[in-house]
BADREN-767976 format. One line per 3 residues: number of its first residue (from 1); their letters; for each residue x, y, z of C-alpha. Coordinates in steps of 0.001 Angstrom, whole numbers. Layout:
N
NUM> a> X Y Z; ...
***
This chain:
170
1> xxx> 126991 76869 121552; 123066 77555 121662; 122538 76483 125282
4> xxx> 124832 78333 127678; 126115 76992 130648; 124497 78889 132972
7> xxx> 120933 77795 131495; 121596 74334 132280; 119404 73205 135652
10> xxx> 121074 71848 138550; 122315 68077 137893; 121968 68826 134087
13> xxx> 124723 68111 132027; 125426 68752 128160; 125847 65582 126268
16> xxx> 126094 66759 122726; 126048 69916 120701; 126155 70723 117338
19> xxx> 124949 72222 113822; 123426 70963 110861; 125880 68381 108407
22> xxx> 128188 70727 106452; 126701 68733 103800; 124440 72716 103789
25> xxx> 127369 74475 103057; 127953 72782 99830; 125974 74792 97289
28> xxx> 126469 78551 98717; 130479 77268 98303; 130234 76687 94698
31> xxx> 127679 79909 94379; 130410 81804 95934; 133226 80466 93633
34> xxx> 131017 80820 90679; 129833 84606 91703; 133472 85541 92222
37> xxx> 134507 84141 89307; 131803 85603 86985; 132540 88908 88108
40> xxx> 136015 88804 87886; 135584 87681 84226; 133047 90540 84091
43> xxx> 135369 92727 84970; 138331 91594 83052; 135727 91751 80179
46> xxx> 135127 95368 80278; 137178 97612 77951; 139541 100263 79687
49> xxx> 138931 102652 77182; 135089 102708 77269; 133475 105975 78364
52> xxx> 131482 104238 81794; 134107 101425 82688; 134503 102530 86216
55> xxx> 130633 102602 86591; 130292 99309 84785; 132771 97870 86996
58> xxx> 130694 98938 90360; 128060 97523 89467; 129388 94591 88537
61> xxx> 130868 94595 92194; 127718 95696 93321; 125770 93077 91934
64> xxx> 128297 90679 92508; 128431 91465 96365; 124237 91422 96765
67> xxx> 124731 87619 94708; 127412 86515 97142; 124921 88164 100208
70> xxx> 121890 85769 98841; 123498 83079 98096; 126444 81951 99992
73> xxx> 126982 84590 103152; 122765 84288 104244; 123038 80326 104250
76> xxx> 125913 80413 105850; 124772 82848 108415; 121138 80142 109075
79> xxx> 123600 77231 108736; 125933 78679 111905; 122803 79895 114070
82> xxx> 121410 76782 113944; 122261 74762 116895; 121348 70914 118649
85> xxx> 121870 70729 122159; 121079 67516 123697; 121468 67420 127925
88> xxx> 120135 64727 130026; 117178 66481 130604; 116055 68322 127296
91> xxx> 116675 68449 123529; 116804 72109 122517; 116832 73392 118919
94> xxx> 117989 76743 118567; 117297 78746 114826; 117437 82386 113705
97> xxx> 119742 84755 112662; 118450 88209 113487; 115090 86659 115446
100> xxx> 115710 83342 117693; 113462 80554 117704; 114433 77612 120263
103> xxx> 112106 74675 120532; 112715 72529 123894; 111535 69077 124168
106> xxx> 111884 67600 127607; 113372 64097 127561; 110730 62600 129470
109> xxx> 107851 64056 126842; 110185 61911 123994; 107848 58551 122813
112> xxx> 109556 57824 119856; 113496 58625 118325; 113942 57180 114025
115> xxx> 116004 58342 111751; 116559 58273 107992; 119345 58257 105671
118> xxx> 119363 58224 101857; 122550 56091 100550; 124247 59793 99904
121> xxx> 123789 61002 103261; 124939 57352 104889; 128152 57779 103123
124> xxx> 128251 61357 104784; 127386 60331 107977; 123974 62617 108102
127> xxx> 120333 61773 107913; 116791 63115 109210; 116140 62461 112917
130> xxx> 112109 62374 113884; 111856 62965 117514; 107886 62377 118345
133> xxx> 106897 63906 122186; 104011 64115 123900; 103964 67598 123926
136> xxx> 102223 70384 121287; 103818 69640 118389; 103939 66301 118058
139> xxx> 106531 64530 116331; 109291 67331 114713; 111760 66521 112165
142> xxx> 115061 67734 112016; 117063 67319 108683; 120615 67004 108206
145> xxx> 122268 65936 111484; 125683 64664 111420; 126323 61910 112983
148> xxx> 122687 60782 113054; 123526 56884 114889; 125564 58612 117271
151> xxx> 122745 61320 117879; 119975 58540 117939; 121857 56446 120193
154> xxx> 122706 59070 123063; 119172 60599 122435; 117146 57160 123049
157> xxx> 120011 55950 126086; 118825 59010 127727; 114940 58636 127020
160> xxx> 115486 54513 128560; 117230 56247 131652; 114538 59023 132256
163> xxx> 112089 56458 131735; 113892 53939 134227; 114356 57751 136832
166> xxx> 117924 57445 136475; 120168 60524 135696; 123788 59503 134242
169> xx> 123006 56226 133954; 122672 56002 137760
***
């Protein structure tokens, strides 16, 4: 996904990888039904016989296309370049869509893994993971990550077994 195999150091191993909840995906969906719609309507709406039909049509498409851009294809676009890859020695977070930004925090600089879930997002499975390090930034929080116990769990397992110097649970 965001880490390649070929980054990972010798006796590292990938133990989870993933993007934000879909939960993102919901609104640029229904903008994308609802701009597709509208302009179909629109278009429907225009009379054949007026003089600048064709060009009223365009830019209907036209606007309709630089909508669907803005609204549902750009989050989309952020939503699939955004990528969580936890390995037993770091916790990368990968962002960007034309310019990368990836933030590593190495397990043994992790003090303190919480999370949070509203009663919406523990019905969905998501929440907001706080991962505080000792490094420059402090504590980062990282919204919207499915399967947030699972994540917690495998992320503070590993921070008890670099703590304790084992690797694998060895």
């Amino acid at each position: 996904m965001t880490l390649p195999d070929h980054h990972l150091t010798q006796g590292e191993r990938r133990v989870r990888s993933f993007h934000p909840h879909w939960k993102r995906l919901i609104v640029p969906l229904i903008a994308l039904v609802l701009i597709v719609a509208a302009a179909g309507v629109a278009v429907y709406f225009i009379p054949s016989d007026w003089q600048y039909a064709t060009y009223a049509r365009i830019a209907v498409g036209v606007i309709g296309l630089i909508l669907l851009t803005i609204w549902s294809f750009v989050p989309y676009l952020q939503w699939k370049n955004t990528g969580y890859v936890l390995t037993t020695h770091r916790f990368t977070i990968s962002t960007g869509v034309l310019n990368k930004s990836t933030d590593e925090i190495p397990i043994t600089k992790v003090n303190t893994v919480s999370s949070d879930q509203t009663f919406p997002e523990r019905l969905l499975g998501c929440g907001t993971l706080t991962v505080e390090s000792a490094g420059d930034r402090g504590e980062i929080v990282l919204r919207d990550i499915p399967r947030i116990q699972d994540v917690r769990t495998d992320l503070f397992r590993l921070v008890e077994d670099a703590s304790d110097g084992e690797v694998d649970g060895r």
